[in-house]
N, CA and C atoms as a LAMMPS dump frame, in Angstrom:
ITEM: TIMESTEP
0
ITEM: NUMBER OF ATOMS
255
ITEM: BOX BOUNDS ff ff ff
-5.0000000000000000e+02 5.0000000000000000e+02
-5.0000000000000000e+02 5.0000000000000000e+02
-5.0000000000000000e+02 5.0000000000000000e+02
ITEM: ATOMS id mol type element x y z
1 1 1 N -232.482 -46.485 -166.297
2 1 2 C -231.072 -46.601 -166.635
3 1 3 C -230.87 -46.124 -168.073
4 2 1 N -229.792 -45.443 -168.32
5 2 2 C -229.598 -44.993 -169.483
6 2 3 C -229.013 -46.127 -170.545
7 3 1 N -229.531 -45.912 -172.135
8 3 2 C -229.542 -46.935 -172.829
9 3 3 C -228.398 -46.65 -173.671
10 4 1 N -227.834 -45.176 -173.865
11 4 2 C -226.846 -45.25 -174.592
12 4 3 C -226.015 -43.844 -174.261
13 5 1 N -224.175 -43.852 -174.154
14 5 2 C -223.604 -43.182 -174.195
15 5 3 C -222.947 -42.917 -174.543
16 6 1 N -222.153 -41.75 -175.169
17 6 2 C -221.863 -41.492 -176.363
18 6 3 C -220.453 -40.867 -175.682
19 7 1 N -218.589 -41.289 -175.351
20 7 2 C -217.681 -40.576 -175.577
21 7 3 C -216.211 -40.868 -176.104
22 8 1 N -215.381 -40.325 -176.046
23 8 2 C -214.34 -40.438 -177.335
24 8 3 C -213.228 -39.639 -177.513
25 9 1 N -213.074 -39.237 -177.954
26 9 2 C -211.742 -38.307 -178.273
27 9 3 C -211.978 -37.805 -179.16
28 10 1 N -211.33 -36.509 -179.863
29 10 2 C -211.058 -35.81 -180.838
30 10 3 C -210.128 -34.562 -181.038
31 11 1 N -209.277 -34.23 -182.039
32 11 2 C -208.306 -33.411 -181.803
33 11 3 C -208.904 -32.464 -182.893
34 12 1 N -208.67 -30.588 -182.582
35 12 2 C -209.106 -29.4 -183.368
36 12 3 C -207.99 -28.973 -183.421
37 13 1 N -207.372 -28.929 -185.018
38 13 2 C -206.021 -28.167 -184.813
39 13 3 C -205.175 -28.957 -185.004
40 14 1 N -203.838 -28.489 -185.255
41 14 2 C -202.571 -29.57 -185.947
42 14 3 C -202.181 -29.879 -184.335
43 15 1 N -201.7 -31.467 -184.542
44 15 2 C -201.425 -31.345 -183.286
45 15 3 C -201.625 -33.747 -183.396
46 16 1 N -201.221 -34.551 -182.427
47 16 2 C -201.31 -35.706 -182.005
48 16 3 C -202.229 -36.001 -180.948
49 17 1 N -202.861 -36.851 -180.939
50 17 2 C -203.732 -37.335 -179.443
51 17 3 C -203.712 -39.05 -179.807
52 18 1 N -203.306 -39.799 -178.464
53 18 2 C -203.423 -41.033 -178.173
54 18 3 C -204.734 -41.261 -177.183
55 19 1 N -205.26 -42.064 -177.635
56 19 2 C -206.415 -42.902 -176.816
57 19 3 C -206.446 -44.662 -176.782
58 20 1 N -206.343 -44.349 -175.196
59 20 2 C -206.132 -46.418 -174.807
60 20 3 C -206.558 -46.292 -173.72
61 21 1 N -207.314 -47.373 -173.149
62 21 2 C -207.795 -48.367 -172.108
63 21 3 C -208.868 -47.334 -171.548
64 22 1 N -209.58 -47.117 -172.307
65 22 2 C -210.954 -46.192 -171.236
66 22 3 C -211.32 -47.23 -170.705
67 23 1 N -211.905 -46.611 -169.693
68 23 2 C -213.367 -47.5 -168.758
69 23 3 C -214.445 -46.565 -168.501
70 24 1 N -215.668 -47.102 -168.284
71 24 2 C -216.778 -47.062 -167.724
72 24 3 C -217.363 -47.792 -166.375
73 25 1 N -217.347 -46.489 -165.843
74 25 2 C -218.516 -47.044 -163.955
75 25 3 C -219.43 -46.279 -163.612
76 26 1 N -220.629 -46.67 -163.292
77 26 2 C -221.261 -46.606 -162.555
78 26 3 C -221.622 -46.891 -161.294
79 27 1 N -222.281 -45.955 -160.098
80 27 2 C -222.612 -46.224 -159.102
81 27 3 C -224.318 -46.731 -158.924
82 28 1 N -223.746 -48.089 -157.768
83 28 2 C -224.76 -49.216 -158.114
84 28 3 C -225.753 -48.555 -156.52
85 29 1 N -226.914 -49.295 -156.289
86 29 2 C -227.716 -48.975 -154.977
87 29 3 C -227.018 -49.067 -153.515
88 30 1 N -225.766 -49.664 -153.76
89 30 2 C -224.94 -49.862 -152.564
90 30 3 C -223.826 -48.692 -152.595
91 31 1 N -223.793 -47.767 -153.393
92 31 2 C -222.714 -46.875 -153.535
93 31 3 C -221.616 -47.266 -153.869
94 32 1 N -221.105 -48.357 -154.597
95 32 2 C -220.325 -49.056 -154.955
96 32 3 C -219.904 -48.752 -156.81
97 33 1 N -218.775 -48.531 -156.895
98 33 2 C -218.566 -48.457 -158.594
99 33 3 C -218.48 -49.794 -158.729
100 34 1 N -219.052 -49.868 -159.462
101 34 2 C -219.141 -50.988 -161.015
102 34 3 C -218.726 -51.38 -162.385
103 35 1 N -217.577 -51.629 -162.882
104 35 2 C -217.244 -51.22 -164.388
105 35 3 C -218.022 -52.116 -165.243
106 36 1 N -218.104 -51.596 -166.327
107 36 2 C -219.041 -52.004 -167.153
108 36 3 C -218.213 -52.192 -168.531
109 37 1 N -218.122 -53.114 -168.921
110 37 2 C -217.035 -53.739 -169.982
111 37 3 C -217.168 -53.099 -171.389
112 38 1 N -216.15 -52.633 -171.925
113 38 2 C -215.814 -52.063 -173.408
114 38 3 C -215.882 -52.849 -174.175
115 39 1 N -216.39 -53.337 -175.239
116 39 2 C -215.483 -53.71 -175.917
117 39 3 C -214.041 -53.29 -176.804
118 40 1 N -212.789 -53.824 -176.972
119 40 2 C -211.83 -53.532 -177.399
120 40 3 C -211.32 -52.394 -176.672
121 41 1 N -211.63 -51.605 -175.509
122 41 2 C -211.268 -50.588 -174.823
123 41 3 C -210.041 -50.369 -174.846
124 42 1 N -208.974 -51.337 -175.318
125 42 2 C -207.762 -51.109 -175.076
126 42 3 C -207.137 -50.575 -176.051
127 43 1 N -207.932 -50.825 -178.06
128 43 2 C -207.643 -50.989 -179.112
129 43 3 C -206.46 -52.235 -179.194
130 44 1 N -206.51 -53.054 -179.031
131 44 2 C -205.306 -54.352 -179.541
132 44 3 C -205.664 -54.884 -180.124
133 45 1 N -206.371 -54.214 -181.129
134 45 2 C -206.741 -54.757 -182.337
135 45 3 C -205.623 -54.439 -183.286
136 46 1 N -205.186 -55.201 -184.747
137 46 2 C -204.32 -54.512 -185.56
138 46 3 C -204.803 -53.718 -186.505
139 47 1 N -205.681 -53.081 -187.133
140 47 2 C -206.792 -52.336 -187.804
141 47 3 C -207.989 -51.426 -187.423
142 48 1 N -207.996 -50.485 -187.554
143 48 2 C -209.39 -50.141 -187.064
144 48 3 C -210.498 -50.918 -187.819
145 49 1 N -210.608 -51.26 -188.55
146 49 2 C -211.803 -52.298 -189.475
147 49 3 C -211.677 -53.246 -188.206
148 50 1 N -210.956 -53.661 -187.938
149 50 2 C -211.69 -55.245 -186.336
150 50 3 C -212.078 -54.289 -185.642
151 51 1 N -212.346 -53.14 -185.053
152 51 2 C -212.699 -52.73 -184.045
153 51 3 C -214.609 -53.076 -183.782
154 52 1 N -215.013 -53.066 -183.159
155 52 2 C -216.317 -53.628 -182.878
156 52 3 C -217.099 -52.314 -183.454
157 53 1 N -218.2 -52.707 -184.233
158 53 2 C -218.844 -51.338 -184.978
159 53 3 C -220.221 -51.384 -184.355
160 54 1 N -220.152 -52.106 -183.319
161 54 2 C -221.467 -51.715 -182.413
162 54 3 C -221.198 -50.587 -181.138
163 55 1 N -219.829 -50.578 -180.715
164 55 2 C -218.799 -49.992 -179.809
165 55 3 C -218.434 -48.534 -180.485
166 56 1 N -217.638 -49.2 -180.647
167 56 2 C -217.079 -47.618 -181.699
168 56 3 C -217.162 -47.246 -182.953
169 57 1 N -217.564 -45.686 -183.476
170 57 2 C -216.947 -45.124 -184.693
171 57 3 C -216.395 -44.09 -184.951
172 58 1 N -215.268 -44.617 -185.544
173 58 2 C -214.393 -43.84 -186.371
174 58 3 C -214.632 -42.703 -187.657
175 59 1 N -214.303 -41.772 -187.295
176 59 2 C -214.778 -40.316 -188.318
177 59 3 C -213.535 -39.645 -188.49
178 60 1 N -212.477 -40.397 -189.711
179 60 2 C -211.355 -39.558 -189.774
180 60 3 C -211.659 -37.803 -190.602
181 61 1 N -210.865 -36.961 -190.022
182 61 2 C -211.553 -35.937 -190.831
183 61 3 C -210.22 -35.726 -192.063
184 62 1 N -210.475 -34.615 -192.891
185 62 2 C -210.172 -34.8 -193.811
186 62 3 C -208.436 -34.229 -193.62
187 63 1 N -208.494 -33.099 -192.571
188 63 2 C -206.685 -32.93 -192.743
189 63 3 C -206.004 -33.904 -191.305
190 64 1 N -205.911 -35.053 -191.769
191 64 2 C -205.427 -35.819 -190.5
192 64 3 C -205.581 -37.299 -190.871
193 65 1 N -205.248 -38.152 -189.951
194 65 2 C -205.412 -39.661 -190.117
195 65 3 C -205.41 -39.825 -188.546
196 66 1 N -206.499 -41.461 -188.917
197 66 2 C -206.708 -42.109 -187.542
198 66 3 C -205.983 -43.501 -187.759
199 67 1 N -204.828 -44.219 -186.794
200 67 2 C -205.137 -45.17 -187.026
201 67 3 C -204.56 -45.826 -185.569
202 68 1 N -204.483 -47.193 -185.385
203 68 2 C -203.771 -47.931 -184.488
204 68 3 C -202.224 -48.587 -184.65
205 69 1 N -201.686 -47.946 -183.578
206 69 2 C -200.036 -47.777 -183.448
207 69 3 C -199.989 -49.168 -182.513
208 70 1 N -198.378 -49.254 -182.33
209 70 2 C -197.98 -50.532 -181.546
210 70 3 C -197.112 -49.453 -181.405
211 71 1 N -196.755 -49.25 -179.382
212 71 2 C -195.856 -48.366 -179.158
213 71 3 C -195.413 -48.962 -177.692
214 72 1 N -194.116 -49.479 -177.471
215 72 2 C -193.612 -49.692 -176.052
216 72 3 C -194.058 -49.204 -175.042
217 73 1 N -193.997 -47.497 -175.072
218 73 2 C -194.157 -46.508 -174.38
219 73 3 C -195.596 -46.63 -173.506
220 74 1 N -196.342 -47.054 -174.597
221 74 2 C -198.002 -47.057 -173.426
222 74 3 C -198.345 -48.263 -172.712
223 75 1 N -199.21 -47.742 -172.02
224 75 2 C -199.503 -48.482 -171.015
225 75 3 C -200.081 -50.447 -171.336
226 76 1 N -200.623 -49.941 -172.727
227 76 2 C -200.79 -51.154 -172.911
228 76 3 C -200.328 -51.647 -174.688
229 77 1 N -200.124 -52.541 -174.938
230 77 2 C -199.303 -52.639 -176.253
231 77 3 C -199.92 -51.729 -178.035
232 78 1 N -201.222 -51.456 -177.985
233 78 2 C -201.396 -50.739 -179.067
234 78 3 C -202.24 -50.034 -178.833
235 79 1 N -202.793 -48.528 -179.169
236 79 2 C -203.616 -47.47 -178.963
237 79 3 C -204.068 -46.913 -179.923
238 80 1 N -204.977 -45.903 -180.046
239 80 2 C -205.117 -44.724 -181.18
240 80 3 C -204.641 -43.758 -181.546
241 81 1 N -204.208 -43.401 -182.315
242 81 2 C -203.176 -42.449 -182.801
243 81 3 C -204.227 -41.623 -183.852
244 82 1 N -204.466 -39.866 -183.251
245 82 2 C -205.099 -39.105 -184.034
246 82 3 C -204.378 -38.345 -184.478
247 83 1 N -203.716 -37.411 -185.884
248 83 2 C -202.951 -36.93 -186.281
249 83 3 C -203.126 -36.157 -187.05
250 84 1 N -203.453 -34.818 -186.598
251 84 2 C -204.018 -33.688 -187.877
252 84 3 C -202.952 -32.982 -188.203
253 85 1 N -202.978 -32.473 -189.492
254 85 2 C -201.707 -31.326 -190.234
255 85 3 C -202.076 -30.181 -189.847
């Protein structure tokens, strides 16, 4: 079984990207998906500093900002907001 996987988001270029509620599954010996729990997967955290730093990291680059929004619109009450010039 694999011990570690590595995915995420990232935006090249001026431009916005939102990221909320990933999941992870695997198929088990019965052919059955399985989800396998995130932590904070949803971001409803108010900071990226609470975000779990065993889970995720954050690499803002230099023409842009990362942070966590509170927006009606999504699916779930706060997400990631990537934002390059």
């Amino acid at each position: 079984m694999a011990e570690c996987i590595s995915f995420g988001g990232f935006l090249i270029g001026k431009g916005t990207f939102y990221l909320d509620n990933y999941q992870l599954f695997y198929m088990d010996e019965q052919l059955k998906w399985q989800e396998i729990e995130i932590k904070d997967s949803a971001f409803e955290v108010k900071t990226l500093d609470s975000l779990d730093k065993d889970t995720w990291m954050i690499r803002p680059d230099k023409s842009g900002e990362i942070s966590i929004i509170s927006d009606d619109k999504k699916e779930s009450n706060r997400c990631i907001k990537i934002l390059n010039y």
